[in-house]
C-alpha positions in Angstrom: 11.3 25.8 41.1 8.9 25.3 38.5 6.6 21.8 38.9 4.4 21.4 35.8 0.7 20.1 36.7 -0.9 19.9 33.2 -0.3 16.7 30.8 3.4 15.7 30.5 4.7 13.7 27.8 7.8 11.8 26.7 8.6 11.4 23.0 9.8 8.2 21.8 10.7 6.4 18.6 11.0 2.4 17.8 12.5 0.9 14.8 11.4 -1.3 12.3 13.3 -3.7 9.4 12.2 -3.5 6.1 13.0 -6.4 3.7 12.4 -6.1 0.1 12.8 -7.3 -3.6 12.4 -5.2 -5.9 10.3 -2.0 -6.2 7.4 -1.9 -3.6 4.5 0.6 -4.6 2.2 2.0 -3.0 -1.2 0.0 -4.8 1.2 -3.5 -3.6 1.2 -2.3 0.1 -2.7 -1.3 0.6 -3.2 -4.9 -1.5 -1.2 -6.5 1.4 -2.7 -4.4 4.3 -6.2 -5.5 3.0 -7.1 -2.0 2.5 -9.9 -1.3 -0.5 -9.4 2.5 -2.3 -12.5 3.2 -1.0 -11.8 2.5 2.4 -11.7 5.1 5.7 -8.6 3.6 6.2 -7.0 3.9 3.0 -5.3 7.4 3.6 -4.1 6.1 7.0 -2.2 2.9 5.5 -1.2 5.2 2.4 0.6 7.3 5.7 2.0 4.7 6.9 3.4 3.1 3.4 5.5 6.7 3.3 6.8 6.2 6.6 8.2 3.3 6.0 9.5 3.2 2.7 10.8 6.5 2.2 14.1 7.6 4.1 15.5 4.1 4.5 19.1 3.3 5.7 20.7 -0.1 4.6 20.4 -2.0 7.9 24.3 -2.6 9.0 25.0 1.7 8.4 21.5 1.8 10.4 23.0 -0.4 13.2 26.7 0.9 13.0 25.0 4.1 13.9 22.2 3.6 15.9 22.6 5.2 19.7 21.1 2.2 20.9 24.0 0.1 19.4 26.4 -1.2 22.4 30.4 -1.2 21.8 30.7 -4.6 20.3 27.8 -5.3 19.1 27.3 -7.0 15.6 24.4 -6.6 13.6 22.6 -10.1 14.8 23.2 -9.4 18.3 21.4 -5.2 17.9 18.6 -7.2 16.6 18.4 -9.7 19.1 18.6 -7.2 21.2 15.8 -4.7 20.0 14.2 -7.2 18.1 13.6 -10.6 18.7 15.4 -14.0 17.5 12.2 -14.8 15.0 13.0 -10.9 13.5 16.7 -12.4 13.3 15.6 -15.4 11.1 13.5 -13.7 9.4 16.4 -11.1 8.3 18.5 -13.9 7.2 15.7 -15.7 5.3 14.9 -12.5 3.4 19.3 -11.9 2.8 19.7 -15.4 0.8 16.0 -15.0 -1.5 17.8 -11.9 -2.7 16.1 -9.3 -0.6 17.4 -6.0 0.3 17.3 -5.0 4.0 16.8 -1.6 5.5 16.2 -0.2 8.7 14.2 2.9 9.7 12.2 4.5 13.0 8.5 6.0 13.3 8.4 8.6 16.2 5.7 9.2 18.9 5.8 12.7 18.5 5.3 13.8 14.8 1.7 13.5 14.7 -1.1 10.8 16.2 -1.0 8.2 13.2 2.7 8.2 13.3 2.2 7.7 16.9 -0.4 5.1 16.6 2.2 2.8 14.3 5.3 3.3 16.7 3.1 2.5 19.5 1.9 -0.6 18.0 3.5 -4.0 16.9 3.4 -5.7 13.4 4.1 -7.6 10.2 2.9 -7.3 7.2 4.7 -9.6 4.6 4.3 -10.7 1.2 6.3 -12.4 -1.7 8.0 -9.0 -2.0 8.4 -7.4 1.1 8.5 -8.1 4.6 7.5 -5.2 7.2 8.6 -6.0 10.8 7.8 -3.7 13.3 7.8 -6.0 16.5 10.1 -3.5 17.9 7.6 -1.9 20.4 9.0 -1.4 23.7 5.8 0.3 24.9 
């Protein structure tokens, strides 16, 4: 038997619901995020914008498929679930002002900023689009 004495780690992924209208680009997101050009922090929230709007599933194939869906469950009840009733509402508010709603995850082991955003827990939401990561089960 083998018993590993170093650091040990467990990779990990949460999911978060993106709601838009319309093209989002990426000058409208770092407007949103507060983020001047100049900033340190520009490239991170630059990351982040690809993360999450690239590689997005419309949310009831993202649900249907999901491996933390349960037998029965429908979409309001998965997000409920992993979410939160407020994420719920929020959904539905964003479905009848015409937005489009997709679904995608951020992973703790790609690399530490993609790490950093899965670990943490936010929304960032303006006339156009609605980002709601609450899903952080850390």
């Amino acid at each position: 038997m083998k018993i590993k004495t170093n650091f040990v780690t467990n990779s990990s992924s949460t999911c978060f619901v993106l709601m838009k209208k319309g093209e989002v680009l990426l000058d409208d997101f770092i407007k949103a995020v507060g983020v001047q050009a100049n900033s340190r922090f520009y490239d991170m929230y630059a990351e982040l914008y690809r993360l999450c709007f690239y590689d997005l599933t419309p949310i009831r194939t993202f649900v249907a498929r999901d491996r933390w869906n349960k037998d029965g469950y429908t979409v309001d009840d998965y997000i409920r679930d992993i979410f939160s009733e407020e994420t719920l509402k929020r959904i539905k508010d964003a479905e009848a002002r015409g937005f489009d709603v997709y679904m995608g995850r951020l992973y703790s082991d790609n690399d530490a900023l993609e790490s950093y955003f899965c670990t943490s827990n936010f929304v960032i939401e303006t006339k156009n689009f609605i980002l709601d990561a609450t899903n952080d089960g850390w």
